[in-house]
N, C-alpha and C positions, 0 to 999 in steps of 0.2 A: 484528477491527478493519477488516476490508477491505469489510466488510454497509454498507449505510447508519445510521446511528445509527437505533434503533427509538425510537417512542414509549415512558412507561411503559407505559401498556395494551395493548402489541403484544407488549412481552418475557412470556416464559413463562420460572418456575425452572422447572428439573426434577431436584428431589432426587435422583429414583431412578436418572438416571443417572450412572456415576462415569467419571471418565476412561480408566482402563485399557480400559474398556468402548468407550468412544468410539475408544480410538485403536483396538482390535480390530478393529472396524467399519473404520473407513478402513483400514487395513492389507490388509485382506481384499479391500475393493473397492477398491482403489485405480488398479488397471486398469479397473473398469468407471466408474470418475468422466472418467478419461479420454475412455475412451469414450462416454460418455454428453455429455462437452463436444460433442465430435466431430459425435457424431448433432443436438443441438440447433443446430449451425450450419449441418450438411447439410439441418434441415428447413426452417431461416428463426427458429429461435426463438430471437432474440437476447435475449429478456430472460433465459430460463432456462439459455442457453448463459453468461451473463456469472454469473449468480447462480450457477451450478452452480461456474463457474472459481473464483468469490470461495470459495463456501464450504470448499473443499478448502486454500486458502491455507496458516491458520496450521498445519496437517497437514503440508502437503509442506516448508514451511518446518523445522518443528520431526523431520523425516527427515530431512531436507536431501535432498528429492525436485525441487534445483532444474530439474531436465530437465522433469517433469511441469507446476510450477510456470510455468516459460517453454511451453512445448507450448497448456496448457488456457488461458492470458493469452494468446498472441496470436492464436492462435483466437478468442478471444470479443473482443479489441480489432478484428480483421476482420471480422466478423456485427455487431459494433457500428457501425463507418464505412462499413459495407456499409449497414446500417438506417437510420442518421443515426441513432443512440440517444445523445444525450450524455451521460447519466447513466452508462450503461453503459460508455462509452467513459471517462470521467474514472474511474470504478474502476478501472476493467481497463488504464488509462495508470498507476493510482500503483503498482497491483498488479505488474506489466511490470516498473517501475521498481525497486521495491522489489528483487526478484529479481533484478533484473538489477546492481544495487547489492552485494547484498549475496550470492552468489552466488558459483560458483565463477569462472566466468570475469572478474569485477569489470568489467563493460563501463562504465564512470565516464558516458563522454560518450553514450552510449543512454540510458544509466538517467535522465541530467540531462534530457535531450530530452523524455522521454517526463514528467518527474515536474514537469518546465515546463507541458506539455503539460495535463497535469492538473491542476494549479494555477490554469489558466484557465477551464477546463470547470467545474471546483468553484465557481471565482468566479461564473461563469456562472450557476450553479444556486442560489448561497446556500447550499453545499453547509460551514459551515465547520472542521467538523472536516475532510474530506476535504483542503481545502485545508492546514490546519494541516499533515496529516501529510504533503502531497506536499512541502510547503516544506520540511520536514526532512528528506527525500527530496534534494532540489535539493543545500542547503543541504550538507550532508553529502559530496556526491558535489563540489561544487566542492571543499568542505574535502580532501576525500581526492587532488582535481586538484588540487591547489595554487594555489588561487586562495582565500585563506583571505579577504581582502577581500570575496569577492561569497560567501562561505559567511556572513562576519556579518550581510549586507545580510539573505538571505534566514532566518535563523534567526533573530536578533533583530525581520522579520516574524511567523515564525511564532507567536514567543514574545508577541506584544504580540496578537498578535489568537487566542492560546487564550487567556488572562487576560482580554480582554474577553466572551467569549464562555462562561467558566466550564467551561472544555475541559483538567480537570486533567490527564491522561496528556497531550494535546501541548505544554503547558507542560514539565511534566517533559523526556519527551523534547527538545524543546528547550533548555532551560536544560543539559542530560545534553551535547549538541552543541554547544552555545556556549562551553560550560567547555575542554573539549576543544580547539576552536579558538582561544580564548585561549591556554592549554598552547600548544600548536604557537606562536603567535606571542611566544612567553616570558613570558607576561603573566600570572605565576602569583596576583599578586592577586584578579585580574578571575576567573582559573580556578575561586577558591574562592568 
């Protein structure tokens, strides 16, 4: 989720690998992914250093390896705004975010900053799933600030421009966080 949406003709299945296999693989390198971020911003190569960060994501997530996760994200959001790369930079801001969200430390007003942050850079780009999932991003972390008012604003965006765009997981997700925020504001109707 944190790649740019591929075209069809660019996704490849590949049957023959299975997951346990995959997590192996990362398990095993997970110190040289690190490392490997590392090297690509010590040489200038910001595209690979931000693609290298994204691809470890839902891995470090699904460890809860949020130290690595924050480490290889702002590394590559730095090699990003060092580059002027804004693609890279709007990833590696939702990416930031995300982690920083949902993470051990809960940094609320980082994660919001930075998933604003992204929010524009996507708009920027035409990017719109990116933006769908930063606004739930946003959207979530006011909810969790208690500002359940500007968590509707931005979720109920998100929600109307994945459904225009036929972006079923941000809809979901959304609708998932809207309900939620209703609950919180007692508004069990609306929740269902």
């Amino acid at each position: 989720r944190m790649f740019p949406t591929l075209r069809d003709e660019d996704a490849a299945h590949h049957p023959d690998v299975e997951i346990p296999d995959a997590l192996a693989w990362f398990e095993a390198e997970r110190e040289a992914l690190r490392a490997a971020v590392t090297q690509a911003a010590a040489l200038g190569s910001y595209t690979l250093c931000w693609q290298l960060a994204a691809s470890a994501v839902n891995f470090f997530e699904l460890r809860d390896y949020y130290d690595d996760w924050e480490f290889t994200s702002r590394t590559a959001l730095e090699v990003c705004k060092c580059a002027g790369d804004p693609r890279g930079r709007a990833f590696t801001l939702r990416s930031l975010a995300a982690c920083l969200r949902m993470g051990p430390r809960h940094a609320e007003n980082e994660a919001r900053e930075h998933a604003l942050a992204a929010v524009a850079g996507f708009a920027r780009l035409g990017e719109v799933h990116g933006e769908v999932d930063a606004r739930v991003i946003a959207g979530t972390s006011y909810l969790v600030g208690g500002e359940p008012g500007e968590a509707l604003a931005h979720l109920g965006a998100a929600l109307e421009q994945a459904g225009r765009a036929g972006y079923v997981l941000g809809q979901v997700e959304a609708e998932w966080q809207l309900a939620y925020c209703y609950r919180v504001l007692g508004d069990a109707g609306r929740a269902l």
